[in-house]
Residue, then its C-alpha position, 0 to 999 in steps of 0.5 A: x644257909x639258914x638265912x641271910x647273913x644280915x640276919x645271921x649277924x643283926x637283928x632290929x628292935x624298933x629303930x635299932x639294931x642289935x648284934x647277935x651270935x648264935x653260940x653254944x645253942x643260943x642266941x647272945x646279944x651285944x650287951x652295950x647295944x642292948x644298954x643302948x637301947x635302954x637308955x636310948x643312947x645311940x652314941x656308941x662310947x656312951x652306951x659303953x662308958x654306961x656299961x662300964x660303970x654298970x658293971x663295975x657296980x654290979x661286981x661291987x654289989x657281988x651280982x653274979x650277973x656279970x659273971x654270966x656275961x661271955x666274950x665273942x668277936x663281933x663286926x664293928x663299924x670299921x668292918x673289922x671284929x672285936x671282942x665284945x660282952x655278950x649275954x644270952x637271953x636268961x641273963x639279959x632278961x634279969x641284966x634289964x633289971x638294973x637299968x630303969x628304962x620306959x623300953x625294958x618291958x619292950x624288950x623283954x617280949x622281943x627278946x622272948x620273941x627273937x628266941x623261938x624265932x630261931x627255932x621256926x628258922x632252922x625249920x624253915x629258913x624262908x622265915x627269917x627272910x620274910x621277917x627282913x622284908x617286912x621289917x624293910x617295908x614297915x620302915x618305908x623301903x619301896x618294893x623296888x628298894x627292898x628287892x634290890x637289897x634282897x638280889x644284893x644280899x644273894x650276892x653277898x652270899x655267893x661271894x662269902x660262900x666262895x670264901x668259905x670254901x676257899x680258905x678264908x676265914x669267917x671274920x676278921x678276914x671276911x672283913x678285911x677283904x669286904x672293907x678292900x672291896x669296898x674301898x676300892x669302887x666307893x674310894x671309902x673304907x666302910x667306916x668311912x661311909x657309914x660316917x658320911x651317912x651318920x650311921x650309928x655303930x650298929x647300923x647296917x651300911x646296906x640298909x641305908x644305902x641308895x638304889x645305885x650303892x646297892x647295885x654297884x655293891x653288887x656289881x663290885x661283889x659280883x665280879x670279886x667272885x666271878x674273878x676269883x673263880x677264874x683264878x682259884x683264888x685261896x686264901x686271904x692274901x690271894x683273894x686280896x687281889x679279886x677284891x681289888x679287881x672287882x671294886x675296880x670294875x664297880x669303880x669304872x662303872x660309878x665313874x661312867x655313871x657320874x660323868x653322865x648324870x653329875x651326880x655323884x653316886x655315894x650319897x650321905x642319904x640315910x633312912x633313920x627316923x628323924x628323931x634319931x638322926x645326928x647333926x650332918x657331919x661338916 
């Protein structure tokens, strides 16, 4: 495993995070999050509808830097993938151009950065985990946060690694039997609880989430896998059912939980800096 899947999937820029893949040898970066960042739009529609008329401009003006954009399936918000613009590291070096923007320089040097990053990562994988920590602990997470959401992640990696060899296919179905996990011990879809925290779209659920969500998304992945192992669970729809079970078993505990303290387990506590927070969702 090269690093975490968080890392793998996202990577943060200042108070944002940015989408990735690593296609074709090289890192490609969602276009509209990168737009996002420019304008310093984190309404998602708005970002889009700018790229949107960016690009019909550009087509206009004959720019071939629409043409070296490229499709891949990302996970949004609602935990499923879709196909979403793409561009690579040359292309959005020049694509920033065309957006006046106080972050462009900014994100010109941590673009040129992120790519020889990946290189130091292949080499030692380890890297790539002290750089989530320490981004964790520049944006004011506790030592005790930040090793629960790393154990967390381990977790998380043990569960997707049973898939994989499993007959479930990275993606889509990932997601599907993430958002039935998930659903089950917090009685929210994914979607649904990155509203309650009025979470952007490419804000990562888990780097917002308390010390218990942390430890019951644990316990609920924990006993997904260990009850698929029990049953050779293969494939989607077999898995289906160890997803359930073990929402279940982290459902049982936040209830246990929640008649002793009264309070309830799901908060809509969030660690956005205050001046990119949203009005509270009524």
């Amino acid at each position: 495993m090269e690093t975490t899947a968080m890392m793998k999937n996202m990577t943060p820029f200042e108070h944002n995070t940015i989408r990735k893949a690593w296609h074709n040898d090289q890192w490609y970066f969602s276009v509209i999050d990168i737009v996002s960042v420019l304008t310093e739009q984190p309404d998602f529609k708005k970002a889009k509808s700018y790229w949107t008329t960016l690009k019909g401009r550009l087509k206009s003006e004959g720019n071939e830097l629409v043409t070296k954009c490229d499709q891949l399936k990302m996970q949004s918000a609602d935990g499923k993938f879709y196909k979403t613009d793409v561009a690579n590291i040359e292309t959005l070096l020049r694509l920033i151009q065309s957006v006046p923007s106080p972050k462009a320089e900014p994100l010109k040097l941590w673009l040129a950065r992120v790519g020889t990053e990946r290189i130091a990562e292949i080499q030692d994988p380890s890297q790539g985990i002290d750089r989530a920590r320490g981004f964790w602990k520049k944006h004011g997470r506790s030592d005790k946060w930040i090793q629960q959401r790393m154990m967390g992640q381990e977790t998380r990696n043990k569960l997707t690694d049973y898939w994989k060899d499993h007959d479930v296919k990275e993606g889509d179905e990932y997601a599907i039997l993430t958002n039935i996990i998930h659903q089950e011990w917090t009685d929210l879809s994914v979607k649904d609880h990155k509203a309650v925290k009025n979470l952007g779209k490419s804000h990562n659920l888990r780097d917002h989430m308390n010390e218990a969500e942390l430890i019951l998304t644990a316990l609920a992945e924990l006993s997904t896998r260990q009850i698929a192992e029990s049953m050779e669970a293969r494939g989607l729809e077999k898995n289906k059912i160890p997803a359930k079970k073990g929402g279940q078993v982290a459902k049982n505990a936040r209830k246990e939980l929640e008649s002793k303290t009264g309070k309830s387990v799901i908060s809509d506590d969030n660690f956005l800096p205050p001046h990119t927070r949203r009005k509270k969702l009524s």
